[in-house]
C-alpha positions in Angstrom: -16.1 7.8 10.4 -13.4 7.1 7.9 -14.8 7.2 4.2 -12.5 6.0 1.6 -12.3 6.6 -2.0 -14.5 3.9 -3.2 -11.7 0.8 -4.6 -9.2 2.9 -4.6 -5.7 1.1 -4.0 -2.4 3.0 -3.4 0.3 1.0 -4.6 3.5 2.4 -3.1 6.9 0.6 -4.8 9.6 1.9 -6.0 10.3 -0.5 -8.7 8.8 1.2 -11.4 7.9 -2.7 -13.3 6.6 -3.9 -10.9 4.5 -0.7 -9.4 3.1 -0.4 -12.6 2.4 -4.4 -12.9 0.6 -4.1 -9.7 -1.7 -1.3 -10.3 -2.4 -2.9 -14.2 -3.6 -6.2 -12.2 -5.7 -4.1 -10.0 -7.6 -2.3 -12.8 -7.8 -5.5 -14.6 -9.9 -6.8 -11.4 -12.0 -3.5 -11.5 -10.2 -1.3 -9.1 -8.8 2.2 -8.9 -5.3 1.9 -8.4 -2.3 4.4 -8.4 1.0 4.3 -7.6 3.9 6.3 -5.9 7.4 5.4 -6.1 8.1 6.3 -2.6 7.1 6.6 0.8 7.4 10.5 0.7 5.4 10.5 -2.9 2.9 8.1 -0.9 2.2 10.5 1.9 1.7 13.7 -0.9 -1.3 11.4 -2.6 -2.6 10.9 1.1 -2.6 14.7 2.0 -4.0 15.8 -1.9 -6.8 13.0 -2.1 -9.8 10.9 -0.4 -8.0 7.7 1.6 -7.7 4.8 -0.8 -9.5 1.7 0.9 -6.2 0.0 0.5 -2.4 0.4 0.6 0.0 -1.7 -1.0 3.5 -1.0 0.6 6.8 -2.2 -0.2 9.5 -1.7 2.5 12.7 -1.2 0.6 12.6 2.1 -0.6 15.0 5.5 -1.7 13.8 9.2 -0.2 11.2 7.4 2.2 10.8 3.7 3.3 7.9 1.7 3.9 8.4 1.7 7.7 9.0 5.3 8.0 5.6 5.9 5.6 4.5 3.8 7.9 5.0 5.5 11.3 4.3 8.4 9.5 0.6 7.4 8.5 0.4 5.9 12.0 0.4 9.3 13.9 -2.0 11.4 11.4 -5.0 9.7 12.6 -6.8 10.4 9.3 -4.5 7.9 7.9 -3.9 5.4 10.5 -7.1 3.5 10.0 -6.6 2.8 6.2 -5.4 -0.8 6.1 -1.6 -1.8 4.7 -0.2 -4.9 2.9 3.0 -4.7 3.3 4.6 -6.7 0.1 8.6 -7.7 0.4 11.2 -9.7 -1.1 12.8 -9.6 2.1 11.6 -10.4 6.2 10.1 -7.4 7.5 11.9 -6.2 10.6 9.0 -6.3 12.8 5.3 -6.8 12.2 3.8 -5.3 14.4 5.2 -1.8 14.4 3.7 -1.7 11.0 0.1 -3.1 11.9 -0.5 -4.9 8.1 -3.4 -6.6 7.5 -1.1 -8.8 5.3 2.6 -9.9 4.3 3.3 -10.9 1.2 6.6 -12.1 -0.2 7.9 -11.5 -3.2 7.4 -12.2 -6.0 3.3 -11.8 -5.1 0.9 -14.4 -5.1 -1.8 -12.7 -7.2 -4.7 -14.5 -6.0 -3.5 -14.1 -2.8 -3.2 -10.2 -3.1 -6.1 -10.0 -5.1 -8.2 -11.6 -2.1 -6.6 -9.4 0.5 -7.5 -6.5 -2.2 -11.4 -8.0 -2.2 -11.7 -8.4 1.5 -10.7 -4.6 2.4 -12.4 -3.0 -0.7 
């Protein structure tokens, strides 16, 4: 059994604004949050700490991108189970290789992430 770092959010976005927007909301609403500018930064935090409850993942990034963190969380099966919301300002290429729990367009809908956020944590 999976046990995740109690409201612990990953926020994974390489915009640094809006990264750090994201995990100031999220501490706002009483969760731990942390951010990683890339998907390769992303999968570091994953190796170093307890699973977040929670991933926020943007798909559009430099190094690593949010598909091939992704995959990449998808075969280490410690990771596989921790949900995803993938957030993008553009369509995601397909869904369902990335198994979200959400899609969310940019810019976010707060209350919209915030209940996603609530749901899993």
């Amino acid at each position: 059994m999976m046990v995740y770092a109690e409201r612990a959010i990953l926020v994974v976005e390489d915009e640094k604004d809006s990264r750090e927007f994201l995990v100031q909301i999220l501490e706002f609403e009483g969760f731990r949050a942390v951010g990683a500018a890339n998907g390769a930064e992303a999968l570091r935090y994953l190796e170093q700490s307890d699973p977040p409850c929670l991933i926020i993942l943007d798909l559009r990034m430099p190094v690593m991108d949010g598909a091939q963190f992704r995959a990449a969380m998808l075969r280490e099966e410690r990771f596989a189970a921790i949900p995803v919301v993938v957030v993008t300002a553009f369509d995601p290429p397909s869904a369902s290789g990335l198994s979200p729990i959400g899609i969310l367009r940019k810019p976010v809908n707060i209350e919209t992430l915030i209940r996603l956020v609530r749901t899993h944590c």
